[in-house]
N, CA, C and O atoms as CSV, one atom per row, in Angstrom:
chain,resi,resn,atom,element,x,y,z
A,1,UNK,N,N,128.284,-64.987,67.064
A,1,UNK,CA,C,128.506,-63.545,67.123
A,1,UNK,C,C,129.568,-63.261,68.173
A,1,UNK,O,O,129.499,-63.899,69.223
A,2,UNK,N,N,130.591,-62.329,67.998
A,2,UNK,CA,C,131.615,-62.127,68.656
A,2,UNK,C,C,131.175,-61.213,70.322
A,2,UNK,O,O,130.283,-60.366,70.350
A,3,UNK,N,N,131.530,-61.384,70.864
A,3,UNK,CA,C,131.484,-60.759,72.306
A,3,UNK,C,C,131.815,-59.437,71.686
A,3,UNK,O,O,132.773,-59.046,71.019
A,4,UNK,N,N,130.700,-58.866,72.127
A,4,UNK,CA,C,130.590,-56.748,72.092
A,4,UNK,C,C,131.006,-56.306,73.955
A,4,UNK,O,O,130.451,-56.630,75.005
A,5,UNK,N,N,132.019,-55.588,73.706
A,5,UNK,CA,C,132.567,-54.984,75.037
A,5,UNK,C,C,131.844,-53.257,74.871
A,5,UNK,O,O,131.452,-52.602,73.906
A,6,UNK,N,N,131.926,-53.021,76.233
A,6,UNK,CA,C,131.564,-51.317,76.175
A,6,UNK,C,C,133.334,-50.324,76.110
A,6,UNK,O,O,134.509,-50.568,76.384
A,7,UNK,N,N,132.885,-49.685,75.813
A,7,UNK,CA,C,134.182,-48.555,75.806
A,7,UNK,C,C,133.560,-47.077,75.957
A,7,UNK,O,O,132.402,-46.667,75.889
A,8,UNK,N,N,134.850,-46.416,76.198
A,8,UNK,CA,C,134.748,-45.010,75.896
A,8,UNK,C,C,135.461,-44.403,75.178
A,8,UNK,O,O,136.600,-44.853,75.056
A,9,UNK,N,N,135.117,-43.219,74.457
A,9,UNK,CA,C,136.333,-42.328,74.681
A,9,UNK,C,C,136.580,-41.131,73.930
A,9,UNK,O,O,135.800,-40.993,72.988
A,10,UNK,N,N,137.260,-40.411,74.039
A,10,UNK,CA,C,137.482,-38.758,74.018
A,10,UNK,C,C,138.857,-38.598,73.007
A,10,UNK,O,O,139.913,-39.219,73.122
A,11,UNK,N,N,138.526,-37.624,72.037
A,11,UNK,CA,C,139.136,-36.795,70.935
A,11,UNK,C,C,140.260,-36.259,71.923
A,11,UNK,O,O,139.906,-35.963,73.065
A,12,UNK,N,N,141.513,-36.126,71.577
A,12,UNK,CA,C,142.893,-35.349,71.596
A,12,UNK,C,C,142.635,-34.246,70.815
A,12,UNK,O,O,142.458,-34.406,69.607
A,13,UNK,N,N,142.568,-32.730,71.503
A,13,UNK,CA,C,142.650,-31.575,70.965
A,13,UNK,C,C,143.667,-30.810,71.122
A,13,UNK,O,O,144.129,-30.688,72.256
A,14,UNK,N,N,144.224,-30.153,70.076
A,14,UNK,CA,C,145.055,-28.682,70.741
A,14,UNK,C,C,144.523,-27.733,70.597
A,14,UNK,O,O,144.174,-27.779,69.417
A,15,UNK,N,N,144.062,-26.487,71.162
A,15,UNK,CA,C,143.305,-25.676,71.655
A,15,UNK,C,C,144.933,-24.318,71.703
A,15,UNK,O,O,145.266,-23.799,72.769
A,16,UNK,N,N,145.448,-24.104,70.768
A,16,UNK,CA,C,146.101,-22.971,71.333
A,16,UNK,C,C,145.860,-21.815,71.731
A,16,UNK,O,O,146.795,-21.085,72.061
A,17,UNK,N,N,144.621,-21.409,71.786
A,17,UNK,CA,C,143.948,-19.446,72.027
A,17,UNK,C,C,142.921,-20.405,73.159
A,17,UNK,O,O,141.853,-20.659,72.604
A,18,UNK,N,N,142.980,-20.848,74.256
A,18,UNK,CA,C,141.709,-21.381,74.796
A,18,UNK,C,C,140.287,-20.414,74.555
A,18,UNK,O,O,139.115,-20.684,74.293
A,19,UNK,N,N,141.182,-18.937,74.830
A,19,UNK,CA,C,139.483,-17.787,74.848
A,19,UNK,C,C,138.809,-18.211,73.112
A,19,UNK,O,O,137.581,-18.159,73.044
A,20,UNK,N,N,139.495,-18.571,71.912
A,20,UNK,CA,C,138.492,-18.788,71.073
A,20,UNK,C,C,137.957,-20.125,70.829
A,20,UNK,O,O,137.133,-20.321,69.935
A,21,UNK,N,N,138.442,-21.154,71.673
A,21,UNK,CA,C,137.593,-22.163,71.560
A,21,UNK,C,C,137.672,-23.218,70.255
A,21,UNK,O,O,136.890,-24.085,69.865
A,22,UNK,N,N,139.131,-22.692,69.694
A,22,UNK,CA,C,139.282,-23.246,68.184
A,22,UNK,C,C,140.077,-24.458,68.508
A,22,UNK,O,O,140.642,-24.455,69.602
A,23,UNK,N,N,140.195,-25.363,67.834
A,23,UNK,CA,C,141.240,-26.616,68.397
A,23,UNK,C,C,141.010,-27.451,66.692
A,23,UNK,O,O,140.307,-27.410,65.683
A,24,UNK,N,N,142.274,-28.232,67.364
A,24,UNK,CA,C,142.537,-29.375,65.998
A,24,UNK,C,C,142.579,-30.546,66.102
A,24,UNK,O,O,143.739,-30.676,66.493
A,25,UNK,N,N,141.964,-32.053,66.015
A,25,UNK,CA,C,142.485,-33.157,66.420
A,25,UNK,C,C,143.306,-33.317,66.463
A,25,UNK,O,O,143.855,-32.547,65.675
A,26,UNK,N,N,144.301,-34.178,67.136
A,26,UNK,CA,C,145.467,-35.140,67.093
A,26,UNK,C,C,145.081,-36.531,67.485
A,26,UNK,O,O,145.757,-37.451,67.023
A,27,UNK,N,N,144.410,-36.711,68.016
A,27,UNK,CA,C,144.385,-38.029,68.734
A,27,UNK,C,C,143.210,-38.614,69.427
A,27,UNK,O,O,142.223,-37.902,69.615
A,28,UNK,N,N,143.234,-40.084,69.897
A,28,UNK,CA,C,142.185,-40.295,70.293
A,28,UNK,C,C,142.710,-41.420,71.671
A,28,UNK,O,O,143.697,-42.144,71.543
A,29,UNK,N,N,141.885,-41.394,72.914
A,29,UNK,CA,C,142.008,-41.880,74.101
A,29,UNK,C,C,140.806,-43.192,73.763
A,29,UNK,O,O,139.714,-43.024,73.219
A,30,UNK,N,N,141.322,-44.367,74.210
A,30,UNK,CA,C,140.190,-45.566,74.377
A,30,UNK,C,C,140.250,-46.173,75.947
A,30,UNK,O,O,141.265,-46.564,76.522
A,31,UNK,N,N,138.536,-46.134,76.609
A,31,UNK,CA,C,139.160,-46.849,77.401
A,31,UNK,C,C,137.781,-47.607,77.777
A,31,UNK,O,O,136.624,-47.204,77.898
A,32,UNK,N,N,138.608,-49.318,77.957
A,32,UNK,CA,C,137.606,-50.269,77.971
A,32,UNK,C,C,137.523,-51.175,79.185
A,32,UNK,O,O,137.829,-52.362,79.069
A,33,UNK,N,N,137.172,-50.733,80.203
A,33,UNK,CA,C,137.147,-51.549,81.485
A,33,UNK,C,C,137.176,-53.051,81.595
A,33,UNK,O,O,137.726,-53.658,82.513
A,34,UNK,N,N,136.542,-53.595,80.588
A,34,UNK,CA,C,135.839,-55.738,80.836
A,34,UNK,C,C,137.186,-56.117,79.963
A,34,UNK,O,O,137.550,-57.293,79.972
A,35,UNK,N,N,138.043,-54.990,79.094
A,35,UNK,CA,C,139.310,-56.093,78.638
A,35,UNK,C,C,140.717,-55.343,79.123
A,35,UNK,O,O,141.870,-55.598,78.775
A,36,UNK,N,N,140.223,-54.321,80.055
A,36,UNK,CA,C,141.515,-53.910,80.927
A,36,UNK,C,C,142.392,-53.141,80.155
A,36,UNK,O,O,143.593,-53.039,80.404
A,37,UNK,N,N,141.721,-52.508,79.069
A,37,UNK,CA,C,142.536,-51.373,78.001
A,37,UNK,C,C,142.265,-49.929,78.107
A,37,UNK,O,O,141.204,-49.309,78.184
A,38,UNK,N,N,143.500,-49.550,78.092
A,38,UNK,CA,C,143.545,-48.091,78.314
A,38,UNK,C,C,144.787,-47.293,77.738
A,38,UNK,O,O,145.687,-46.938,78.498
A,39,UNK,N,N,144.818,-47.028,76.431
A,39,UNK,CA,C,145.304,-46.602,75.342
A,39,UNK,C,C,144.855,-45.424,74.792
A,39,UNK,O,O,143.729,-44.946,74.655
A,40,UNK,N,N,146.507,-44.870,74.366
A,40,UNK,CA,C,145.872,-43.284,73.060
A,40,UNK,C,C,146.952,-43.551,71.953
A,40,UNK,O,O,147.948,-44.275,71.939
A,41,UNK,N,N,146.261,-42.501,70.808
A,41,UNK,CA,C,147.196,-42.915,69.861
A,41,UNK,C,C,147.146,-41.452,69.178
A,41,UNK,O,O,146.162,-41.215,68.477
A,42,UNK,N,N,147.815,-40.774,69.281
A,42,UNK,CA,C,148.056,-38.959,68.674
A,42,UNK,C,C,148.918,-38.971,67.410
A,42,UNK,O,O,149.657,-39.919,67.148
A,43,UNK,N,N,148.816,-38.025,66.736
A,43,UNK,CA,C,150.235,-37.609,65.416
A,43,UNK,C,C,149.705,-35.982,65.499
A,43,UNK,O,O,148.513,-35.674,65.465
A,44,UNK,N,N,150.645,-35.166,65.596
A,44,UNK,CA,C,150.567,-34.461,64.795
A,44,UNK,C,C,151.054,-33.993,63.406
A,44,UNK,O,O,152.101,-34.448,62.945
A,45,UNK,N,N,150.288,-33.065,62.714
A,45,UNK,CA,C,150.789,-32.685,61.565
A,45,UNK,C,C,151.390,-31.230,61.388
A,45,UNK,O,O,150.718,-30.205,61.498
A,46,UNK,N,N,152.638,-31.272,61.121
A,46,UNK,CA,C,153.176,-29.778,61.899
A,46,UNK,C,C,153.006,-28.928,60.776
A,46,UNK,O,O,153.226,-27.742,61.024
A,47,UNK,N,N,152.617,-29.248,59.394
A,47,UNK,CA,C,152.428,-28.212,58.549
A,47,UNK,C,C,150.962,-27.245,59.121
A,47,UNK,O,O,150.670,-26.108,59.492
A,48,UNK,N,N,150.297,-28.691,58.869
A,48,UNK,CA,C,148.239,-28.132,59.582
A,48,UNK,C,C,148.856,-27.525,60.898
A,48,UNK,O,O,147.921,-26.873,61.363
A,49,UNK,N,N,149.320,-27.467,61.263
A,49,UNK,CA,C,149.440,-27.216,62.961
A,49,UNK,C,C,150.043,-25.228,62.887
A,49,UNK,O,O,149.653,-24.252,63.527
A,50,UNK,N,N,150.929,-25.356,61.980
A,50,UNK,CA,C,151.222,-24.152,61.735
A,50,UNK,C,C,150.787,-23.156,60.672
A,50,UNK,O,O,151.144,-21.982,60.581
A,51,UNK,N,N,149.817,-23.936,59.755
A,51,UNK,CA,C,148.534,-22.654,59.288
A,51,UNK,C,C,147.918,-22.692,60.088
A,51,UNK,O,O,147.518,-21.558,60.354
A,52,UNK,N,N,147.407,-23.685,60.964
A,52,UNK,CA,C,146.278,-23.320,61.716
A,52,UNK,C,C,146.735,-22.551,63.181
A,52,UNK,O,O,145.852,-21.992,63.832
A,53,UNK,N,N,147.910,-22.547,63.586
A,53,UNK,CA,C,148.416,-21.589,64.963
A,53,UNK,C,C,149.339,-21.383,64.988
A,53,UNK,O,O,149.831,-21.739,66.059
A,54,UNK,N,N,150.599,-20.557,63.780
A,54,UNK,CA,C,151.446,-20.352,63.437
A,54,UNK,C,C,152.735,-19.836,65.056
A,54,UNK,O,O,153.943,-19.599,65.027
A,55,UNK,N,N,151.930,-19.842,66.028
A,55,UNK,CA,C,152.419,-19.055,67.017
A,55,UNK,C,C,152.490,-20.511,67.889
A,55,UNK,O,O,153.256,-20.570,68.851
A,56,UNK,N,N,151.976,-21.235,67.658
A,56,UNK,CA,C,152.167,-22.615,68.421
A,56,UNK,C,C,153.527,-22.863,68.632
A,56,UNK,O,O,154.349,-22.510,67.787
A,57,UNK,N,N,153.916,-23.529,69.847
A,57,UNK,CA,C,155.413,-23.613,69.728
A,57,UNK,C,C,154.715,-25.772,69.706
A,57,UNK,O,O,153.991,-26.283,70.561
A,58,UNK,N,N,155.319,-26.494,68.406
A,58,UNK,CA,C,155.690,-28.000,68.396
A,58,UNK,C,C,155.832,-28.423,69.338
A,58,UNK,O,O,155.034,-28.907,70.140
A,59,UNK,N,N,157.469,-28.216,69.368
A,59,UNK,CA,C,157.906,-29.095,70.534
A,59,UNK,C,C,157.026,-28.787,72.135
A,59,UNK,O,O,157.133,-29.588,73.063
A,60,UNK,N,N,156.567,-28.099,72.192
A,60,UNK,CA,C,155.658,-28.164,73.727
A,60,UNK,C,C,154.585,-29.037,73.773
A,60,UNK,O,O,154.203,-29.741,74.708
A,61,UNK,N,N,154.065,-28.886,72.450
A,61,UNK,CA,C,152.897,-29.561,71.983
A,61,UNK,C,C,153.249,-31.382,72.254
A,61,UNK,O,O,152.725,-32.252,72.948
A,62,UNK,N,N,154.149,-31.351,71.511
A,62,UNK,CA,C,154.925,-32.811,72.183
A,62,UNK,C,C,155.631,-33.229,72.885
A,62,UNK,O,O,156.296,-34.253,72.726
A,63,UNK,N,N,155.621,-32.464,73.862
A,63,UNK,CA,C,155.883,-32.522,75.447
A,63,UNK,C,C,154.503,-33.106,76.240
A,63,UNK,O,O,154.443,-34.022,77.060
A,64,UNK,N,N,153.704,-32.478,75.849
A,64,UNK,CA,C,152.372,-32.134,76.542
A,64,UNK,C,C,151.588,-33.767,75.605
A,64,UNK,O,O,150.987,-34.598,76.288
A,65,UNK,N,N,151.721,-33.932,74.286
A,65,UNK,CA,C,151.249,-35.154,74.086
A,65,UNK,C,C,152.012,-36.533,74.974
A,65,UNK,O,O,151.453,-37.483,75.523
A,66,UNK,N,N,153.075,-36.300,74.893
A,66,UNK,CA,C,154.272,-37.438,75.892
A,66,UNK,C,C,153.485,-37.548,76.906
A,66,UNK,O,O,152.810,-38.465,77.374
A,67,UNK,N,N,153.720,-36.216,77.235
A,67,UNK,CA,C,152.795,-36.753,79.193
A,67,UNK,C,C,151.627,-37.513,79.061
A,67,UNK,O,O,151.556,-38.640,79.551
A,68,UNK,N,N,150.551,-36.914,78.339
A,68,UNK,CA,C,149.396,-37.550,78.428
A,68,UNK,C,C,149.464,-39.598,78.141
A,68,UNK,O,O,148.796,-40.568,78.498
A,69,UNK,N,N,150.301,-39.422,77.575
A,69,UNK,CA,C,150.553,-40.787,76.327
A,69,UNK,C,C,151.025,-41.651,77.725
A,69,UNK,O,O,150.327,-42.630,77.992
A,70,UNK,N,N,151.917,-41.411,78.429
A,70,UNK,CA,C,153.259,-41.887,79.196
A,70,UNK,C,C,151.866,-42.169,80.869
A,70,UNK,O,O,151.805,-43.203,81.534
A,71,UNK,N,N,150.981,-40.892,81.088
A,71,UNK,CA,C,149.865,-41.322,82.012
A,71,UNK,C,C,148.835,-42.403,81.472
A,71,UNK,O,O,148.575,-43.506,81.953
A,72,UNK,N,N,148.311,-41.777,80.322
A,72,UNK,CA,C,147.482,-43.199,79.839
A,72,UNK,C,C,147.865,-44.553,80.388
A,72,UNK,O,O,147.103,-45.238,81.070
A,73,UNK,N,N,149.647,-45.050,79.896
A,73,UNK,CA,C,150.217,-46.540,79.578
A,73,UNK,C,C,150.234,-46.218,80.943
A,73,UNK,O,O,149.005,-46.270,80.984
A,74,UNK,N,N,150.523,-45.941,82.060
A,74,UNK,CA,C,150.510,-45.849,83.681
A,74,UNK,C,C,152.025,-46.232,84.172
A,74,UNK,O,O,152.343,-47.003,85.077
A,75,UNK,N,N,152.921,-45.413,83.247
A,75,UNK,CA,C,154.339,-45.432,83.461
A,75,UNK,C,C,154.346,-44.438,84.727
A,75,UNK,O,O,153.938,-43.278,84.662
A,76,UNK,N,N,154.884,-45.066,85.933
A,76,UNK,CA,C,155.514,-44.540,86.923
A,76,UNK,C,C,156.719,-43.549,86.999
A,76,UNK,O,O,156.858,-42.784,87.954
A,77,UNK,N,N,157.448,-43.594,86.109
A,77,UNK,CA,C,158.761,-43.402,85.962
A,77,UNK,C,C,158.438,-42.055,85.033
A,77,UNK,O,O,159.422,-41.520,84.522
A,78,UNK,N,N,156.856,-41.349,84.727
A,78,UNK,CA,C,157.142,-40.160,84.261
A,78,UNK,C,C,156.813,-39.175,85.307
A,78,UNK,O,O,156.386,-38.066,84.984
A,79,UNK,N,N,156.978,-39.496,86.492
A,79,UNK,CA,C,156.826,-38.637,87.292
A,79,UNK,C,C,155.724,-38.121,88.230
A,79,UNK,O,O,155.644,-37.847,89.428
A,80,UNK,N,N,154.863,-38.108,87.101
A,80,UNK,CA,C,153.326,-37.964,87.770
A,80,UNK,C,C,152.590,-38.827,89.056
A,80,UNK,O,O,153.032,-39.947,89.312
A,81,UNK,N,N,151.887,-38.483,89.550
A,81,UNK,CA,C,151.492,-39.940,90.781
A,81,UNK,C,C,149.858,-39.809,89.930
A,81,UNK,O,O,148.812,-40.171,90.467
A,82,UNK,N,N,149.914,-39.404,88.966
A,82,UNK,CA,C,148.439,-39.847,88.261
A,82,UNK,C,C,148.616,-41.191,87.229
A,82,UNK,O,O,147.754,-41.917,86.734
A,83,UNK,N,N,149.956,-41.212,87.126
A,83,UNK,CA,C,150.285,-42.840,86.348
A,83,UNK,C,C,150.239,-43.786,87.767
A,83,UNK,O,O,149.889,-44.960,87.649
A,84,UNK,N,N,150.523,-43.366,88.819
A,84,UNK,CA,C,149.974,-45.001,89.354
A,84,UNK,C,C,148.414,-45.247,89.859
A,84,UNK,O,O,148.003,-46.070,90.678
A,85,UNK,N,N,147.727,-44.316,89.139
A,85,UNK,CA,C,146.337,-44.633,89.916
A,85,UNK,C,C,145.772,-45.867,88.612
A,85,UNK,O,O,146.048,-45.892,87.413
A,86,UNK,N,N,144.926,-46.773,89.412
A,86,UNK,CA,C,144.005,-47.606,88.137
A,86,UNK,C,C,143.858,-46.676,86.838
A,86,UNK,O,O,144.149,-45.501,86.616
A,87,UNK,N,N,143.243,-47.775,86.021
A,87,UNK,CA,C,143.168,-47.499,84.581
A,87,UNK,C,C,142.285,-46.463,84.440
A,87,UNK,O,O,142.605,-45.514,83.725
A,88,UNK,N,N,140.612,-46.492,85.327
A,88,UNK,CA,C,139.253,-45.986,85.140
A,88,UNK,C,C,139.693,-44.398,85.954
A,88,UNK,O,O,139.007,-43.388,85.802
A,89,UNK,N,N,140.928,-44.440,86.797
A,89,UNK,CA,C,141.073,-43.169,87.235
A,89,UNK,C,C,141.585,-42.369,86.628
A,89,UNK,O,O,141.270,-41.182,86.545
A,90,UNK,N,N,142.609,-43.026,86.027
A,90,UNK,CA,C,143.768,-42.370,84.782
A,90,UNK,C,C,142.889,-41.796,83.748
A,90,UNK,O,O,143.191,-40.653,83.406
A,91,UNK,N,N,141.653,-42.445,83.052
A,91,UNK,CA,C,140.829,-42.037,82.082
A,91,UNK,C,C,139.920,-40.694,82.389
A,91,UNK,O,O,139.583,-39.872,81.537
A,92,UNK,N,N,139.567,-40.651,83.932
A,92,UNK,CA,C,139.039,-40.296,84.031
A,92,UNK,C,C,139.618,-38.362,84.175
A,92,UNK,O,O,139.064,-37.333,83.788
A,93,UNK,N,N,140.743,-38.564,84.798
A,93,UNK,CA,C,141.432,-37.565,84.992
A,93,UNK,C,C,141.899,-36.864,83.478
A,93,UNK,O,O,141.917,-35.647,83.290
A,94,UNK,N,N,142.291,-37.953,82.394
A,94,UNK,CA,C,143.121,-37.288,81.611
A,94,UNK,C,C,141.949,-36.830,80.662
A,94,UNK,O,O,142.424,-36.182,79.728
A,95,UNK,N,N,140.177,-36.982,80.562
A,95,UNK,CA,C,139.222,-36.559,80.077
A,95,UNK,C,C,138.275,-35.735,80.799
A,95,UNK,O,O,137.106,-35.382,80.645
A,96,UNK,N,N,139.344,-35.528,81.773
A,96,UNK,CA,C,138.141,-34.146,82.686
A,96,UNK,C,C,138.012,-32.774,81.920
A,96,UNK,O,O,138.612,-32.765,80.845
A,97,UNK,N,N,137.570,-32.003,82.143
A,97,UNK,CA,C,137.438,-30.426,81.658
A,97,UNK,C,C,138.669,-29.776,81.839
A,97,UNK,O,O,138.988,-29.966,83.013
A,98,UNK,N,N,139.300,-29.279,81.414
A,98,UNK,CA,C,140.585,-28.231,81.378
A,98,UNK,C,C,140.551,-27.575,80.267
A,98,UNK,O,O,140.137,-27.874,79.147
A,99,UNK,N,N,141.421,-25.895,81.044
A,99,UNK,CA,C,141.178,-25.067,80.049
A,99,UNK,C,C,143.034,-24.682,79.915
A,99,UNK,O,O,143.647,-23.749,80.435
A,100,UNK,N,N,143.591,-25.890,78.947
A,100,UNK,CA,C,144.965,-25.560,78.153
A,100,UNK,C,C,144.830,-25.796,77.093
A,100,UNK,O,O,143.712,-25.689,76.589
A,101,UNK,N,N,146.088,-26.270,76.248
A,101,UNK,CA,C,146.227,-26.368,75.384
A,101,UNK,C,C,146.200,-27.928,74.805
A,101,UNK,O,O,145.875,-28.302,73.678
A,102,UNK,N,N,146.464,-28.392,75.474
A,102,UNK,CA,C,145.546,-30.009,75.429
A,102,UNK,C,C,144.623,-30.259,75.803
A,102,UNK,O,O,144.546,-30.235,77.031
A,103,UNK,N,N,143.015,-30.757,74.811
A,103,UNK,CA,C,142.118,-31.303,75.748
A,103,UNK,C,C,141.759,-32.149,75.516
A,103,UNK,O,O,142.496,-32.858,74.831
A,104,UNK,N,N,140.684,-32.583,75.819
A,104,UNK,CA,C,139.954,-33.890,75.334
A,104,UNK,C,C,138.780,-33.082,74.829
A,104,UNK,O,O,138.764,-31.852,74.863
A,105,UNK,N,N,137.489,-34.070,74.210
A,105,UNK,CA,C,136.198,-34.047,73.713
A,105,UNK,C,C,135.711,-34.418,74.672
A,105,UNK,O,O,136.455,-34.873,75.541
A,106,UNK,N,N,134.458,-34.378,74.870
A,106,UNK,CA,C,133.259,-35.282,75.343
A,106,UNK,C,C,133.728,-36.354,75.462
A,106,UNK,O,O,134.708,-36.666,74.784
A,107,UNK,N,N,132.981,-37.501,76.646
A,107,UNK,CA,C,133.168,-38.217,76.222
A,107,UNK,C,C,132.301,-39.326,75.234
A,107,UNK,O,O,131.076,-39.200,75.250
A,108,UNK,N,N,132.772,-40.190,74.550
A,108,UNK,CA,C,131.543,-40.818,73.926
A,108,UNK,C,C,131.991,-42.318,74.756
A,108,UNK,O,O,133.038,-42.726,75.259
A,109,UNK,N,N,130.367,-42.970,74.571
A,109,UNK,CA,C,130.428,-44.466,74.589
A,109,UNK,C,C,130.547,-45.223,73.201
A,109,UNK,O,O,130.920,-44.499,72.277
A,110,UNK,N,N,130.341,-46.313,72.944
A,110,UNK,CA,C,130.314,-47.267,71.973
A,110,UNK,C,C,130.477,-49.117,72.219
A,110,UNK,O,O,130.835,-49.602,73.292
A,111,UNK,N,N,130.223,-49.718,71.314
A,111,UNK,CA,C,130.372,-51.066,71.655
A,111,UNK,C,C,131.496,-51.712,70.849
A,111,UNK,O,O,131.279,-51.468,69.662
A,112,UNK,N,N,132.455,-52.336,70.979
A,112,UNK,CA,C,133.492,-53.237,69.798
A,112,UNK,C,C,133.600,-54.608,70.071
A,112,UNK,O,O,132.832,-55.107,70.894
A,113,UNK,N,N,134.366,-55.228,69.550
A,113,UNK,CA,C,134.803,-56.361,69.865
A,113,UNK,C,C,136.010,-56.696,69.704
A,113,UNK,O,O,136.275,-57.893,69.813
A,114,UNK,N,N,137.262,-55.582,69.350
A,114,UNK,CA,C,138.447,-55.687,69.519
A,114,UNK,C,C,139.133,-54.018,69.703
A,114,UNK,O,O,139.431,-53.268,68.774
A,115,UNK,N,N,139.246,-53.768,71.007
A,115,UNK,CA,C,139.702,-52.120,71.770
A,115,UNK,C,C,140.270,-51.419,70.455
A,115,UNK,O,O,139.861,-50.469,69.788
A,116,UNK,N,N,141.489,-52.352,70.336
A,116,UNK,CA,C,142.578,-52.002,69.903
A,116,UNK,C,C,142.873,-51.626,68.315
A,116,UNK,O,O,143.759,-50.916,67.839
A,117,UNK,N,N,141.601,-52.506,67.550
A,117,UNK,CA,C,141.290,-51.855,66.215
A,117,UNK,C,C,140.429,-50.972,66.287
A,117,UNK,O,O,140.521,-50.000,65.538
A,118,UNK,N,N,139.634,-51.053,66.977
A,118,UNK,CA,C,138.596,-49.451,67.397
A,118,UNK,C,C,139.446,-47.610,67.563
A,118,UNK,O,O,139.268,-46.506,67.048
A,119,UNK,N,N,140.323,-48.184,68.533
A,119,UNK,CA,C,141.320,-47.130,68.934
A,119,UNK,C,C,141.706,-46.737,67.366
A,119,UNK,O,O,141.232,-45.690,66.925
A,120,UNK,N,N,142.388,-47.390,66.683
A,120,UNK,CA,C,142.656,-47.100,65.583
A,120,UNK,C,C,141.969,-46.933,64.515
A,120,UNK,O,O,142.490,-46.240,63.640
A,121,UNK,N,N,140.510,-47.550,64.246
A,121,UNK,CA,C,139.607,-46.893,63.347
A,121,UNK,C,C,139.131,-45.467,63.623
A,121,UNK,O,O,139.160,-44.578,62.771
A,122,UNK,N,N,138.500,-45.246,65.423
A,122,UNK,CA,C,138.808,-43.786,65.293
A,122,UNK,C,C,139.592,-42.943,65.283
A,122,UNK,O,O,139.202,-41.854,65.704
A,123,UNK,N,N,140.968,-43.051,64.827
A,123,UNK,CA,C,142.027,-42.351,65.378
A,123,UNK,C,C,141.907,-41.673,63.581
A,123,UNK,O,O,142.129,-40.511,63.242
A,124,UNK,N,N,141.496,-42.822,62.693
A,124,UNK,CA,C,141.492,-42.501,61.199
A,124,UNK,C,C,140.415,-41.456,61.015
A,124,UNK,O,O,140.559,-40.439,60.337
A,125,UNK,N,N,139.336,-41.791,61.669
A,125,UNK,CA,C,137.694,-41.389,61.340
A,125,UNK,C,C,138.042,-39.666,62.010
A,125,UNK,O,O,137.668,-38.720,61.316
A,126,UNK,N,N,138.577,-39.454,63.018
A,126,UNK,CA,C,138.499,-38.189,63.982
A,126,UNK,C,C,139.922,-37.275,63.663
A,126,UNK,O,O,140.079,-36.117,64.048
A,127,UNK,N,N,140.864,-38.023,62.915
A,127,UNK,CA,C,142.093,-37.571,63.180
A,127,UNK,C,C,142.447,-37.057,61.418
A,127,UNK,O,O,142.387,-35.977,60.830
A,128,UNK,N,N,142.850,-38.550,60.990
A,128,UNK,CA,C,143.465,-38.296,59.937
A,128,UNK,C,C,142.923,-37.158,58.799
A,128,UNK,O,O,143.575,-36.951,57.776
């Protein structure tokens, strides 16, 4: 039987009206401490994106996914000093409570045995 690792991790939302509480997937955050992974994987869909918040401006939206994406991988060079903290801090920060237009979910646990197809089975299961 293959080695089961623990993970976490939290839904990519856009939330454009925060006061109604409405949001759309894009994406999903994985993060697995015992194999040192800490990955997201977002798309949006700009048709769904604009029946569902016609007032949304895109390109901010993917501004605001960049950053998150660019802190996850713990690129220095985007500016932030939240890309050089460890992996478990980076996760922890980019799945705290905030009230914009990017958020996260809850977080969940789970068990896998490979991060990186997980990341991507839920990215299908929550996203697509």
């Amino acid at each position: 039987m293959p080695d089961r690792f623990l993970y976490e991790y939290a839904v990519l939302r856009i939330v454009p009206r925060v006061e109604r509480e409405e949001f759309m997937n894009v994406g999903v955050v994985l993060y697995c401490p015992s194999r040192g992974f800490l990955a997201c994987v977002s798309q949006i869909d700009a048709n769904r994106l604009s029946a569902f918040a016609p007032a949304t401006d895109l390109a901010e939206v993917e501004d605001y996914l960049n950053a998150f994406r660019q802190i996850c991988e713990g690129n220095r060079q985007c500016g932030s000093p939240i890309a050089a903290l460890p992996a478990a801090s980076r996760f922890r920060w980019l799945t705290a409570t905030r009230s914009t237009v990017l958020q996260t979910s809850k977080v969940h646990p789970g068990f896998c045995t490979d991060p990186d197809e997980t990341l991507r089975r839920l990215f299908e299961q929550q996203v697509k």
